[in-house]
N, C-alpha and C positions, 0 to 999 in steps of 0.2 A: 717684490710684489707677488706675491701669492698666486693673482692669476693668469700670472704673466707663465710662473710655475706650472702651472695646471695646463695653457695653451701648449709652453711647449712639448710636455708631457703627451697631448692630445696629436698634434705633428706629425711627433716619429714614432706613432702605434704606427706596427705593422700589421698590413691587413690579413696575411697569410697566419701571424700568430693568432690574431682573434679571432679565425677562422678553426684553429688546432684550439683555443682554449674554452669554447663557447659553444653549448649544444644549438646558439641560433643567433650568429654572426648579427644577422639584419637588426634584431633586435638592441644589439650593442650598442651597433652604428647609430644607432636611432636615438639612444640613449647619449651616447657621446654628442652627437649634432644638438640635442634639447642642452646639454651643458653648456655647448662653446657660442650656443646662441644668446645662452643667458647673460656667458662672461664675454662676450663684444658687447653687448649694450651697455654691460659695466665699461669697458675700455671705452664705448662712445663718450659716457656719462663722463668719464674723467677727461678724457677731452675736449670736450668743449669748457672744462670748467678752467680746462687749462689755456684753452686760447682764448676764452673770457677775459683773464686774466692779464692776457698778452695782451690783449685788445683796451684793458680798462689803464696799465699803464702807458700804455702808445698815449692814450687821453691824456696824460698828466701830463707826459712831455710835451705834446702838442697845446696843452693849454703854458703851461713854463714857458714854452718859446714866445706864446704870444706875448705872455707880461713882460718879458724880461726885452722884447720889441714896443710892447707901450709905454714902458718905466723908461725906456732907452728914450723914447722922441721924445715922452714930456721932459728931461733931464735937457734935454738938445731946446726945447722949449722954450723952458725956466730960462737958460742961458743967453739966450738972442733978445729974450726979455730983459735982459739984465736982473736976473731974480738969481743968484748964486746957490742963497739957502735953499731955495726950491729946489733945484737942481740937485745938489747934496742928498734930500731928501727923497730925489724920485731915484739918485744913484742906490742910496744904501737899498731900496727897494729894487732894485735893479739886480743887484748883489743877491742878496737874499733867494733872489729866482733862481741866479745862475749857481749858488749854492746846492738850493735843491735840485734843479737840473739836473748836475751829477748824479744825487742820490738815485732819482728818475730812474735817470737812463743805466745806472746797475741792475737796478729792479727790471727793467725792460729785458735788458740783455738777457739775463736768467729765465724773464719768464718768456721771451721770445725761443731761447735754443727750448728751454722743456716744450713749446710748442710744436717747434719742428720735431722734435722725439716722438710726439703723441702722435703728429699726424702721420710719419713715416711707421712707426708702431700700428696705426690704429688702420696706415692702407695694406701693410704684410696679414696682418690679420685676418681681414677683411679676405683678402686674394686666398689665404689659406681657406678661410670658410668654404670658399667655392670650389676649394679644389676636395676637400673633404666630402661637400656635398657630390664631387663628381666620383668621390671613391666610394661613396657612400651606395652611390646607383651600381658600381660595378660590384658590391660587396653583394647586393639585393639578388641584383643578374644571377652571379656565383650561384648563392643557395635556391631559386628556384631554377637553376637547371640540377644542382644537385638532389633538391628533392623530386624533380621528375626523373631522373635517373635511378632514385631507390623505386621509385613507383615501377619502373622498367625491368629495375630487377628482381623486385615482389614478383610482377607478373610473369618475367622470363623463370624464375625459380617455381611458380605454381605450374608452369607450362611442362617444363622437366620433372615434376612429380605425379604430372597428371599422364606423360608420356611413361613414365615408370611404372604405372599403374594400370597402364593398357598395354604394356608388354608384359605384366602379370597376368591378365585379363586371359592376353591370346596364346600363354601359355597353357594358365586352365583349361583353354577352349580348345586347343590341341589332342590335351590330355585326353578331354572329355570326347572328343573325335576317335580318338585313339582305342578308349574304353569300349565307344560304342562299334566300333568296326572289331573289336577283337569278341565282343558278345555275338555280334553278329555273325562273323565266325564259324562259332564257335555253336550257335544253333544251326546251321549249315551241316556241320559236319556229325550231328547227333541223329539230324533229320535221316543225312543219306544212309548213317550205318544201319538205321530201323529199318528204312525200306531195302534195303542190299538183302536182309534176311527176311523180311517178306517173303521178299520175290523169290527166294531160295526155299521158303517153306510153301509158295504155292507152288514152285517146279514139285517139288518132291510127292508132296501134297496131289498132284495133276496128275506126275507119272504112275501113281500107287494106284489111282483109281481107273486110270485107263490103260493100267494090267489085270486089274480084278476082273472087269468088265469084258474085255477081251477073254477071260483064262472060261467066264460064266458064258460066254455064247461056245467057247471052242465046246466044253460041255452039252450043251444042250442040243448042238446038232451031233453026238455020238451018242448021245440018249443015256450019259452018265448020270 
């Protein structure tokens, strides 16, 4: 039976594979679960058709027993009546039931064990369904912690690029510290060398004239 094939097929997936061979596990499952709900209704459907069955021949023997107990007392009847031929007549009818009887009750037999088959089939099944459905929840669990863990690691990886990018930052900003204290510097030291000879041209500058000045008074009191 084909979907007998197909169930057990359905069974022994393992969930760790269809997690390795599926960009979205849940999906799968979802998809598997809409299959095996379809093919239990088929197994429902065939079971009951089968213990219909069981149930419509249980009828026949239970109707047989009954003729072949009222062909029995009319026979026991006929006879106390002293009617022979009657008797004869309710016997071969008597016969005839328990003839068929047999047949009956092979036909019972057969459709009684397929009954047991379907219902013991149709309750594995069934318990399967639910265990699926519960693997099915654990397969769901799985990928949303899986996908909040990429979501974790997008953000952890943006965080580490964004810290890479501000130790470039305070690099430049170093540099640029660097740059501007070495200008600074570096106008310091241009500043002092101009004023150093200033102040060496107004010494010189200073002493020249308050020699000349001196040299014109010494003159003018000797009346040179």
């Amino acid at each position: 039976m084909g979907i007998l094939t197909r169930f057990k097929d359905i069974m022994s997936a393992n969930i760790n594979a269809l997690l390795d061979k599926c960009e979205d596990p849940a999906k799968m499952i979802d998809e598997y679960m809409r299959q095996v709900t379809e093919e239990l209704a088929e197994v429902k459907k065939e079971t009951a058709g089968i213990i219909a069955e069981e149930k419509r021949t249980k009828r026949l023997i239970d109707e047989n027993e009954e003729n072949i107990t009222k062909y029995d007392t009319l026979a026991r009847k006929a006879l106390a009546a002293g009617n022979e031929e009657d008797a004869k007549v309710f016997i071969e009818k008597k016969q005839g039931y328990v003839k068929q009887g047999a047949d009956s009750q092979k036909s019972y037999s057969i459709a009684h064990d397929n009954a047991n088959k379907m219902r013991e089939l149709h309750d594995k099944l069934t318990n399967d369904v639910v265990s699926l459905e519960q693997r099915r929840k654990n397969v769901q669990s799985k990928v949303a912690v899986a996908k909040t863990q990429e979501k974790i690691n997008k953000v952890t990886d943006s965080m580490e690029a964004t810290s890479g990018s501000i130790k470039a930052f305070e690099k430049m900003e170093a540099k640029a510290d660097q740059m501007l204290d070495e200008a600074n510097a570096m106008a310091e030291l241009n500043e002092s060398s101009v004023d150093s000879t200033q102040e060496l041209e107004e010494k010189y500058n200073s002493t020249s004239a308050s020699v000349e000045n001196e040299l014109n008074k010494l003159k003018q009191e000797m009346g040179l």
